[in-house]
C-alpha positions in Angstrom: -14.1 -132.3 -45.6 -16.1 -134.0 -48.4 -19.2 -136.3 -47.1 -17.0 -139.4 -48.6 -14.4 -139.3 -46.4 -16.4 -138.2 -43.5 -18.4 -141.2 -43.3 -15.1 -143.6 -43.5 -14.5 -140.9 -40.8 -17.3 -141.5 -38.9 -17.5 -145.9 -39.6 -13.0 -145.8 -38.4 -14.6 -144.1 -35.1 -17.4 -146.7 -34.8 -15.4 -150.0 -35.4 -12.2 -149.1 -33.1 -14.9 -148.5 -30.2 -16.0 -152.4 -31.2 -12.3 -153.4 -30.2 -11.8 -156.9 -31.3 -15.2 -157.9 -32.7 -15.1 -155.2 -35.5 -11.6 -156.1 -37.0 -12.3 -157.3 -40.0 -14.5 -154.6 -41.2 -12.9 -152.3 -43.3 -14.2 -148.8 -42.6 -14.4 -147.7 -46.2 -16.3 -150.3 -47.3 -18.8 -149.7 -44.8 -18.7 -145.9 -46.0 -19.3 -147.1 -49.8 -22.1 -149.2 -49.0 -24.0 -146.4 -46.5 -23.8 -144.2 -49.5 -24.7 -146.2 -51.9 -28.0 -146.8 -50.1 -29.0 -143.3 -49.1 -32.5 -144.0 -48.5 -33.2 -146.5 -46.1 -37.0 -146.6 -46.0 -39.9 -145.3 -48.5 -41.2 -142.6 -46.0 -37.3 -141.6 -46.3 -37.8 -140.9 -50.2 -41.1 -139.8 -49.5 -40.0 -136.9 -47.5 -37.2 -136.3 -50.4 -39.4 -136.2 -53.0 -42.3 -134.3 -51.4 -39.6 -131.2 -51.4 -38.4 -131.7 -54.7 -41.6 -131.2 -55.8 -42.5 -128.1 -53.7 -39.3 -126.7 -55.0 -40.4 -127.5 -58.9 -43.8 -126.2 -57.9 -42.5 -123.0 -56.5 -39.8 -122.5 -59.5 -43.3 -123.0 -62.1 -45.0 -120.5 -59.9 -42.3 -117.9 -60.9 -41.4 -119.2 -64.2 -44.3 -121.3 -66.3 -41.6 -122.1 -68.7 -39.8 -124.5 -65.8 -42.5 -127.3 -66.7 -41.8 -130.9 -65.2 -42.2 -134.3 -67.0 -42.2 -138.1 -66.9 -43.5 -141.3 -68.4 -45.5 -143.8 -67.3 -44.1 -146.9 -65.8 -45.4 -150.2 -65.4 -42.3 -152.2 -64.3 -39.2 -150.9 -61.9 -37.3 -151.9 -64.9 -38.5 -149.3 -67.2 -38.6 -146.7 -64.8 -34.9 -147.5 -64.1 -34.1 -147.2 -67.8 -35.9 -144.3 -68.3 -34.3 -142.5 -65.3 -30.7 -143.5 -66.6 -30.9 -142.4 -70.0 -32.3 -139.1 -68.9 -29.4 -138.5 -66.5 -26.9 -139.7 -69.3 -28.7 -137.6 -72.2 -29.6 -134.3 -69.9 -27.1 -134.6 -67.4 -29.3 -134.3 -64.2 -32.3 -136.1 -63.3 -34.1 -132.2 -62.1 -37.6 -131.6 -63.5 -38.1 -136.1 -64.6 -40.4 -137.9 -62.4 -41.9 -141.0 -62.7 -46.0 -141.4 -63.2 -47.6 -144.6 -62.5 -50.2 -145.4 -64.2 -53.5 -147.6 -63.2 -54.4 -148.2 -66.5 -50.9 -149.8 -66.4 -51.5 -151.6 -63.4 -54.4 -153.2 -64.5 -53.7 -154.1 -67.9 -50.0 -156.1 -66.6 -49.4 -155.9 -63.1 -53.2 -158.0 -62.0 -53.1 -161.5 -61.0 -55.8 -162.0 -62.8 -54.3 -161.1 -65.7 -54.9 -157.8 -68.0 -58.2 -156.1 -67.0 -59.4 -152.8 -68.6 -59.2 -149.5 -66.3 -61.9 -150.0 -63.9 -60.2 -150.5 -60.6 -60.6 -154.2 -60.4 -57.2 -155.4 -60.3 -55.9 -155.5 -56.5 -55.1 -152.3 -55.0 -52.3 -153.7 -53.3 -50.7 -153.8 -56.5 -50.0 -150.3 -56.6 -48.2 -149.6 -53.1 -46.2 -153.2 -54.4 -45.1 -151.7 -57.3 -44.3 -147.8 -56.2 -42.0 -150.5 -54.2 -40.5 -151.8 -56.9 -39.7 -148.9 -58.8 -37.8 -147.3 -56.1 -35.6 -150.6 -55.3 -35.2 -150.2 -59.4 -33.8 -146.5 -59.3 -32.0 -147.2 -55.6 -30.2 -150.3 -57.2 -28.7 -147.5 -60.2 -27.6 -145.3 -57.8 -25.7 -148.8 -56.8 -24.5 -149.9 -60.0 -23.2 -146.3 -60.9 -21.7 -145.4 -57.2 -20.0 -148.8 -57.3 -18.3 -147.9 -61.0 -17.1 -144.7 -59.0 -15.4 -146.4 -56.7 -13.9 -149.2 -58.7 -12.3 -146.2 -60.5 -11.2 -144.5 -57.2 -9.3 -147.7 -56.3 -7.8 -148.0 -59.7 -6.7 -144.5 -59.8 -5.3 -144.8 -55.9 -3.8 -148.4 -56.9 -2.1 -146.2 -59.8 -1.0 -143.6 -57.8 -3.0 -140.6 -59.8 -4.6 -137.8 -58.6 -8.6 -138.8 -57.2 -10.0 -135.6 -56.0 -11.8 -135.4 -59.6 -13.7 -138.6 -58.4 -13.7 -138.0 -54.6 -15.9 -134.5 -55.9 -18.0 -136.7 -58.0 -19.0 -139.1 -55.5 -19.7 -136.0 -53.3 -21.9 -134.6 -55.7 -23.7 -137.7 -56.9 -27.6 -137.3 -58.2 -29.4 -140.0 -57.1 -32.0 -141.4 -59.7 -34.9 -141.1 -57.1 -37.3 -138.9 -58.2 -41.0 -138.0 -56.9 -43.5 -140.8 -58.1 -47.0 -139.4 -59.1 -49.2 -142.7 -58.0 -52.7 -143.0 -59.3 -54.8 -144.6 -56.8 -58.3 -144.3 -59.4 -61.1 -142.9 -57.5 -60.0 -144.7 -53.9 -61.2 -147.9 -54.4 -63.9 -147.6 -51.9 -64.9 -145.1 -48.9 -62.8 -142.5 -47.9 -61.6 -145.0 -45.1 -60.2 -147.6 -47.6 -59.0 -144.4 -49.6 -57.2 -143.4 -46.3 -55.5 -146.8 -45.8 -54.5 -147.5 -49.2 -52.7 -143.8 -49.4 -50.9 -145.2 -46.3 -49.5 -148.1 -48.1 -48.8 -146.1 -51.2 -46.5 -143.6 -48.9 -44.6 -145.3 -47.1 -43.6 -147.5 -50.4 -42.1 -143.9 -51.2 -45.4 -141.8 -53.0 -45.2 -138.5 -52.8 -47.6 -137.6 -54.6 -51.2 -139.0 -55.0 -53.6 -138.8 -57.8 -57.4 -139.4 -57.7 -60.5 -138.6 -59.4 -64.0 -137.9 -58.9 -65.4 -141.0 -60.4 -67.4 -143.8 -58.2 -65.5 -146.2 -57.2 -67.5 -149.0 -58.1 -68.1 -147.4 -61.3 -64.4 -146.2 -62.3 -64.1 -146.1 -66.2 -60.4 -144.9 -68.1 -60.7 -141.2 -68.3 -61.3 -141.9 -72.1 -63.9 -143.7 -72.2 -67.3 -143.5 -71.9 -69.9 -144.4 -68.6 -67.9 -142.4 -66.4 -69.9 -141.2 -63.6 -69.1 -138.8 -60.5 -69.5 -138.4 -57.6 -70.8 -135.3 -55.3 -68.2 -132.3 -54.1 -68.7 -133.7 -50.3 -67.8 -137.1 -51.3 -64.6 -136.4 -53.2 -63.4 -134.1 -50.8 -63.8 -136.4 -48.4 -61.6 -138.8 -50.0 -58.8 -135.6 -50.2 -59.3 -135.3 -46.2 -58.3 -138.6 -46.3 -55.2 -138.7 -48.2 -54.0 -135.5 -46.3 -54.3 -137.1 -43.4 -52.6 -140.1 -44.6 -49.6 -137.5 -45.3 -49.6 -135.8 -42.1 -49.7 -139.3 -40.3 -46.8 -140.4 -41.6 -45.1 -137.7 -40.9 -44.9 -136.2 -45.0 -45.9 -132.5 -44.5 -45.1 -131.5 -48.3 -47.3 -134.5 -49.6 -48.9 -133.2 -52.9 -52.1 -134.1 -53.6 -53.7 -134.4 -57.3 -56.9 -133.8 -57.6 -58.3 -135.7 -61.0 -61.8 -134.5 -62.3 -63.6 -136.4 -65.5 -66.4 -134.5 -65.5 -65.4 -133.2 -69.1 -66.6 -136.1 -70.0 -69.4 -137.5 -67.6 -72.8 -137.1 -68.1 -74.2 -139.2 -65.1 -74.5 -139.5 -61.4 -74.9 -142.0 -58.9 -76.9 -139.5 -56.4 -77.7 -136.5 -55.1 -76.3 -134.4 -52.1 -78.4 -133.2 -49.6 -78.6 -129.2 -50.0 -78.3 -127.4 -45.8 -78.1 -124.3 -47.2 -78.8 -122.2 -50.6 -76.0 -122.0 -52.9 -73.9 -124.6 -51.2 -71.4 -127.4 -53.5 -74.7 -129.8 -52.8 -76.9 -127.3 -54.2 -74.4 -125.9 -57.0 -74.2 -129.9 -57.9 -77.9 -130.7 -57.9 -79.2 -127.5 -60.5 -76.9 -129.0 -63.1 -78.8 -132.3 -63.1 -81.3 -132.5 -66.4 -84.6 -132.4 -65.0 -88.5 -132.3 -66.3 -90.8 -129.5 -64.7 -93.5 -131.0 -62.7 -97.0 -129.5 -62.9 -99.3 -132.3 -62.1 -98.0 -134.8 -59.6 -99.8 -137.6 -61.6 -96.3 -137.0 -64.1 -94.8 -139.0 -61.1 -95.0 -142.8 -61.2 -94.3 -145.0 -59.0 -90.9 -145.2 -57.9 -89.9 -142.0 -58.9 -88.9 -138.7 -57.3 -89.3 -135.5 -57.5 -86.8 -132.6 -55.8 -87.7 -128.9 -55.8 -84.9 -126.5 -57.5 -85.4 -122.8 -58.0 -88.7 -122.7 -56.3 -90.2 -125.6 -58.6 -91.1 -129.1 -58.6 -88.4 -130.7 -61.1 -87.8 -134.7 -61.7 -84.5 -135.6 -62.5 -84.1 -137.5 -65.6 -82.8 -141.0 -64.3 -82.0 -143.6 -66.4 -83.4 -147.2 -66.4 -79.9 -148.6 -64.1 -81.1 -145.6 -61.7 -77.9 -143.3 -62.8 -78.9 -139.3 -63.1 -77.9 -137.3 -66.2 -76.4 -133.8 -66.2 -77.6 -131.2 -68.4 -75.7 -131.1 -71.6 -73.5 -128.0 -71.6 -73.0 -127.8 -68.3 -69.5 -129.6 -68.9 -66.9 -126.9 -68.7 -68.8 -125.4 -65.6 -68.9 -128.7 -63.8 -64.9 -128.9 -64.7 -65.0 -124.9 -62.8 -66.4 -126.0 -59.8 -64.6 -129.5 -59.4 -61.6 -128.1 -59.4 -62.0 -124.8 -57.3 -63.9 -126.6 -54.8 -60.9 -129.5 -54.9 -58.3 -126.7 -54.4 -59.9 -124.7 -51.3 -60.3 -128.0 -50.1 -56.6 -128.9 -49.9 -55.3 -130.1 -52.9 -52.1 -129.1 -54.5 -52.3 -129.9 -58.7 -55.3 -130.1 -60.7 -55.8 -133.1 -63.7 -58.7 -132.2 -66.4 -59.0 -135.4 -68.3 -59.5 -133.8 -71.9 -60.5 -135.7 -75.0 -58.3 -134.0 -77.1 -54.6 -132.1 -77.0 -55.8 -128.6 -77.3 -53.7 -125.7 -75.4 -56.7 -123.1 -76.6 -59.3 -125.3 -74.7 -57.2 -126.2 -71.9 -56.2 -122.3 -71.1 -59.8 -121.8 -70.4 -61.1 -123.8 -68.2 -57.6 -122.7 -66.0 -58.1 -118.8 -66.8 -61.7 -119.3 -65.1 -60.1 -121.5 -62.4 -57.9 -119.2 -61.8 -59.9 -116.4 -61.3 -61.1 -117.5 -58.3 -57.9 -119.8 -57.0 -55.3 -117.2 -58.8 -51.8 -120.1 -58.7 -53.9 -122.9 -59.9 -52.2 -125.4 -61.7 -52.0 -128.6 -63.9 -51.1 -132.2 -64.0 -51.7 -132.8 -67.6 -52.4 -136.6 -69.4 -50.3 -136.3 -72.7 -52.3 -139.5 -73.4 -51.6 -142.2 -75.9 -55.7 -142.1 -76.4 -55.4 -139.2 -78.5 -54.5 -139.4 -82.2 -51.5 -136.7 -82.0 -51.0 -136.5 -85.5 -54.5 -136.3 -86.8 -55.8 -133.6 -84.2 -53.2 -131.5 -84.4 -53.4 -132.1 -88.4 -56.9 -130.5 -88.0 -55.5 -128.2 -85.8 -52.7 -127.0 -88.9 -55.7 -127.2 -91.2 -57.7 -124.5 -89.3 -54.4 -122.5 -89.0 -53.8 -122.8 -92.9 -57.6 -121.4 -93.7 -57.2 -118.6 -91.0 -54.2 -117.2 -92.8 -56.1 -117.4 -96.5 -53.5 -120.2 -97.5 -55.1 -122.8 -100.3 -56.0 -125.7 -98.3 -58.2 -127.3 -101.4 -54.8 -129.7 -101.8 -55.6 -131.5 -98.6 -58.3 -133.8 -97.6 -61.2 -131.8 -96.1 -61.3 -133.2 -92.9 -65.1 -132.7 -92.3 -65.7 -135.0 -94.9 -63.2 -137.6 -93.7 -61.2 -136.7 -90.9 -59.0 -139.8 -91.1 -57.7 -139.0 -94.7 -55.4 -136.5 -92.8 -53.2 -139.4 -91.8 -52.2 -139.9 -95.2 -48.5 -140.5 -95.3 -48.3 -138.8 -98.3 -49.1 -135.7 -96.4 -46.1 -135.9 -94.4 -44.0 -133.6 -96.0 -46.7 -130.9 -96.7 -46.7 -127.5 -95.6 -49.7 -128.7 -93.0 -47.9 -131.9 -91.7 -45.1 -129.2 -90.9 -47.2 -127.0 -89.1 -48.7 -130.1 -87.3 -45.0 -131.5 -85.9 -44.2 -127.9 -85.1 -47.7 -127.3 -83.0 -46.9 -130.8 -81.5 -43.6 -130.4 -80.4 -44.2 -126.8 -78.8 -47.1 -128.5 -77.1 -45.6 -128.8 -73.7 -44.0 -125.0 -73.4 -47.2 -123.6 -74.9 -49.4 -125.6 -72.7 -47.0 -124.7 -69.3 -46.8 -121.1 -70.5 -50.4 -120.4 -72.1 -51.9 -123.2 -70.2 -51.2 -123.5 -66.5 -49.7 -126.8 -67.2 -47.1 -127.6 -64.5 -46.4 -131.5 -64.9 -46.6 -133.2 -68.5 -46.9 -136.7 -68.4 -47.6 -139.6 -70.8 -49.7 -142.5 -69.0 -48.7 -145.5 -71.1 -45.8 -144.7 -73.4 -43.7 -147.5 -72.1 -47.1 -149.7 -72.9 -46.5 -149.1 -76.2 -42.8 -149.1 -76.7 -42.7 -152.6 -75.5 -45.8 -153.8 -78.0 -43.6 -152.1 -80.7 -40.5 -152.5 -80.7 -41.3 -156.7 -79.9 -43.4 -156.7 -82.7 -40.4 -155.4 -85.0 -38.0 -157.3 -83.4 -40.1 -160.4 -84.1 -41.2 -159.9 -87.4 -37.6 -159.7 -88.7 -36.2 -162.0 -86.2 -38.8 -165.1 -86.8 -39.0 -163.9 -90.8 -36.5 -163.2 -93.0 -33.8 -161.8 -91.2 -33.4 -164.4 -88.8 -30.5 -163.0 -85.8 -29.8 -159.8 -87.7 -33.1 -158.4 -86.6 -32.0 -158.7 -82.6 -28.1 -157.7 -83.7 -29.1 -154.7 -86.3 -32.4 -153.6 -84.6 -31.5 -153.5 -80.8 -27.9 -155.0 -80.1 -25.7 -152.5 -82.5 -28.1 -150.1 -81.3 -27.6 -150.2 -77.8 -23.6 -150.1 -78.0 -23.5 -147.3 -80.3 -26.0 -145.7 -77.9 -23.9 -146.5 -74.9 -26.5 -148.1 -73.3 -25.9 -149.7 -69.8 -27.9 -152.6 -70.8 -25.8 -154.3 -73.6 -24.2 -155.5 -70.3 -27.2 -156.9 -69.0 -25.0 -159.2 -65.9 -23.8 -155.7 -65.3 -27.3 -153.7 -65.0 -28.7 -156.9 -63.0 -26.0 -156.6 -60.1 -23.5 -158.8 -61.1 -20.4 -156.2 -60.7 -22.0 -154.8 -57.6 -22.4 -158.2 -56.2 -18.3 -159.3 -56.6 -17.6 -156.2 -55.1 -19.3 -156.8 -51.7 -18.3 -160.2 -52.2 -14.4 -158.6 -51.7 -16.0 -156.9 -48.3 -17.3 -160.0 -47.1 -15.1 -162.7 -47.6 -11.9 -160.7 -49.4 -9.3 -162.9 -51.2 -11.6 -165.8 -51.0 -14.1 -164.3 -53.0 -16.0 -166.1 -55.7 -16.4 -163.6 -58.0 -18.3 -164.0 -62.0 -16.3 -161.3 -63.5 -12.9 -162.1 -65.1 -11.8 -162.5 -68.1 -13.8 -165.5 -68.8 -17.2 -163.1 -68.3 -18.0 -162.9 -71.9 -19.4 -159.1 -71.1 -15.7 -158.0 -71.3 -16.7 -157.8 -75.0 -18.6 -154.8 -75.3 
């Protein structure tokens, strides 16, 4: 018996035991309306999601070319839009999530309006809008369900055949999909980390990300004055959130463990070594320090710790932050992340400063010689300039192989002049699209690269395509820029939002309207809706 007609099954049982009181509930409509909500709390798609990604995890672990992907999404509108066009393009939502993005967060989503990526916008925010993403992608699976059965009753009224639609009800794929949630380095102690993880999973995260930053410090991964924090204190924070997860009852949480120190030089303090070649002493010998021979070198206020056997004084700035050692970057990124692993987390992110699958592959191959499955979360971030590294990265390529490469802009005299559009159809620009294109398989398969992500691509859509829309629209081309640009465009994409009432509820809303009150329904559809003309 398919699920469909075992729940009218199951809802004709309950309302005949309700005698009198239940007449005037029709059975099936109940049945429509149970399905159409399949998830009636967040810890509910929290648990969902949590083994779809164990599942994606496991099918990377045996094949690195089954990579995952999503965007970042500031809105549950553009999440919802994103999750329907990849269901109608691909035809199943398997391997899509959805990444949400502080940067995002802060920059729209702050009452106090946009503030750069330094965890000062609310943290409630980001458990309010996991929220609203999910009541997004639950009120598709509505919109399309109810289209289902509109056409079930039609074929029914029409006497035709409806086990086609019976099976595709049965089989429907729901547009909830995990939700990677950035929750920035905590923002706070591990106890506010704990109880904002809370908030963020039972709003539906399955996944959390954090970094090793200070809190009160927090920078965007691509900028500079980042500063981190001790081994003890970040894994502290990953206690937390695992704890958070088995609370609430969400075994399969993931946990992403974020480090930045690829590009942090400083530190707020230093751990306490209790015995030799501990994570507090590993930490403390990559600090820069000055040898001390007389203690008169010591002025007042400053300190002096002894490494190796010697007296050494950490270089401290004049805000009281330490400095690292230059070089020891890629070792820092070694131990962060095996020490993050053993300590319970599931995915790695390296914050990189620039899209390079060479460099990427080895900080993982010395990762993983010590955690063997180790694997990535990577930022496909809008901060890099795609088309000039990977220009640089053809133009390398180009001299390697002997080609003549004096008809391009030497990029070590001015890097920029690679941007050229005239360049675009050269043999390098070529090279570059191809290099760029393969990125994600080459970075999953060479890379360790489980999850590709962009942070803030729907950031930028939305700046673009209202600044096109707006120049033609308030210049020259007055309506044709909203008709040519974005109307046409959307019906000859078969878009679902050219019917905007439609996407908004409208249809879904006349149709419980029928439940509720039948023929006396007050319904906005007709022939009078002035949808009917797309």
């Amino acid at each position: 018996m398919s699920n469909y007609q075992s729940q009218i099954d199951r809802f004709t049982t309950l309302c005949a035991t309700k005698t009198h009181n239940w007449q005037s509930i029709n059975p099936e409509y109940a049945s429509r309306m149970h399905l159409q909500n399949r998830f009636k709390t967040g810890l509910d798609i929290a648990k969902y999601t949590a083994k779809i990604m164990r599942e994606d995890m496991a099918r990377y672990d045996a094949d690195p070319a089954q990579y995952t992907q999503s965007l970042g999404c500031w809105h549950g509108f553009t999440a919802q839009q994103m999750m329907m066009a990849i269901k109608r393009h691909q035809k199943t939502t398997k391997g899509a999530y959805v990444y949400l993005s502080g940067w995002m967060v802060a920059a729209l989503r702050s009452e106090f309006g946009p503030l750069p990526d330094q965890s000062m916008h609310e943290k409630t925010a980001v458990p309010k809008l996991i929220e609203e993403i999910y009541t997004f992608l639950k009120q598709a699976d509505a919109r399309e369900l109810d289209h289902l059965y509109k056409a079930l009753d039609t074929a029914k009224l029409n006497g035709q055949d409806t086990s086609q639609l019976q099976l595709e009800i049965d089989n429907f794929e729901t547009h909830i999909v995990p939700i990677i949630a950035d929750i920035d380095a905590g923002f706070g102690n591990e106890e506010a980390t704990y109880l904002l993880a809370k908030q963020m999973i039972e709003a539906g995260a399955c996944a959390i990300q954090i970094e090793n930053q200070v809190s009160d410090a927090k920078q965007c991964g691509h900028q500079a004055g980042k500063v981190t924090v001790p081994h003890e204190d970040f894994l502290a924070k990953i206690n937390a959130v695992r704890y958070a997860f088995l609370e609430l009852g969400i075994e399969d949480g993931i946990i992403v463990a974020r480090t930045d120190s690829l590009g942090a030089s400083l530190t707020q303090k230093i751990p306490v070594s209790k015995q030799p070649g501990d994570i507090a002493s590993q930490y403390t010998a990559f600090l820069d320090t000055q040898p001390i021979v007389d203690l008169d070198q010591l002025t007042d206020g400053e300190m002096a710790i002894k490494l190796e056997g010697k007296l050494q004084k950490p270089v401290r700035l004049d805000n009281g932050l330490y400095q690292f050692k230059e070089g020891t970057e890629k070792d820092r990124v070694v131990l962060d992340c095996v020490t993050s692993l053993q300590a319970g987390a599931d995915l790695l992110w390296i914050e990189t400063e620039k899209p390079n699958v060479d460099q990427i592959a080895e900080l993982v191959n010395r990762i993983r010689e010590q955690v063997p499955n180790a694997k990535l979360v990577y930022n496909n971030s809008p901060s890099f300039n795609w088309t000039l590294k990977f220009r640089e990265q053809a133009y390398e390529t180009l001299k390697a192989q002997g080609k003549d490469i004096s008809v391009y802009p030497d990029p070590t005299v001015d890097p920029k002049a690679l941007m050229a559009p005239e360049l675009d159809t050269t043999e390098l620009a070529q090279i570059a699209d191809e290099k760029v294109k393969s990125f994600q398989l080459d970075g999953a398969t060479q890379a360790g690269i489980f999850h590709h992500l962009i942070t803030l691509p729907t950031y930028h859509t939305v700046a673009l395509s209202t600044d096109i829309l707006a120049e033609g629209y308030f210049g020259e081309l007055g309506m044709l820029a909203y008709v040519r640009d974005v109307q046409r465009q959307e019906i000859r994409r078969e878009q679902a939002s050219v019917k905007h009432q439609d996407l908004a509820g409208s249809n879904i809303g006349d149709t419980h309207k029928e439940y509720f009150s039948g023929d006396n329904a007050l319904k906005a559809g007709g022939e009078a809706n002035t949808m009917n003309q797309f």
